[in-house]
Steps between C-alpha positions, in 0.01 A plus 500: 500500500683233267489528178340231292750519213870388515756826463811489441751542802601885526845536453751668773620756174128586402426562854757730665392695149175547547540590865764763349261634245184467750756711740570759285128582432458514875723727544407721242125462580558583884751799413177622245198420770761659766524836307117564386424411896770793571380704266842565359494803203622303226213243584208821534650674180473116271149451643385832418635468127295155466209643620415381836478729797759564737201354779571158340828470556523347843242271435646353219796481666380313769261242267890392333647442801191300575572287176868488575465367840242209344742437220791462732309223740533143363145423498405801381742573233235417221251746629755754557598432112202476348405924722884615417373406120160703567726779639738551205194466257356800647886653481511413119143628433574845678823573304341397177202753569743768616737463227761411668863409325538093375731477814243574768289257309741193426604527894160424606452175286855436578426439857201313429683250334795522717217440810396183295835345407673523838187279644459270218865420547455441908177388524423177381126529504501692235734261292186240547247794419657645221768247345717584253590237284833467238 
């Protein structure tokens, strides 16, 4: 698919930093869909105090890594983005309705962005879908 608008050339700089940011949120999104799937205690005890049952859990788990895998193909990466976003709306809405501190909060949005930023600055589809102009 070209895109019908001109966009500017990605630089080398903004690239190796979005693949660095888009990296880190792999990582911590496989470590986090890797523990619910194992069922590790820390993981059982934070989705009981949210509210979810512990029956959840691997399922959940399994749906991220799901989104992480389509985020992490090229031609996917938008999808993946756009269910990573879905993912840690539903992680922002839970802590909210359990009362859960700022932090647990503010991580959640953090990572959406995060998810967002590391693409926009290595893909440059999006740079013709959503430009940003100075």
């Amino acid at each position: 698919m070209e895109p019908t608008a001109k966009s500017a050339p990605i630089s080398k700089a903004a690239l190796w930093i979005g693949r660095v940011i888009s990296g880190l949120v792999v990582l911590f999104m496989i470590f986090d869909g890797v523990t619910k799937v194992m069922k590790v205690q820390q993981v059982i005890d934070a989705t009981i105090r949210i509210g979810f049952p512990v029956s959840t859990i691997v399922g959940i788990g399994i749906t991220l890594l799901i989104c992480v895998a389509l985020y992490v193909i090229p031609p996917t990466s938008v999808l993946g983005a756009i269910l990573l976003t879905a993912y840690f709306g539903g992680a922002t809405a839970a802590n909210i309705r359990a009362g859960s501190p700022l932090f647990n909060t503010a991580f959640s949005v953090s990572f959406g962005i995060l998810t967002w930023l590391g693409l926009y600055l290595r893909e440059r589809r999006l740079r013709v879908l959503v430009p940003l102009r100075s």
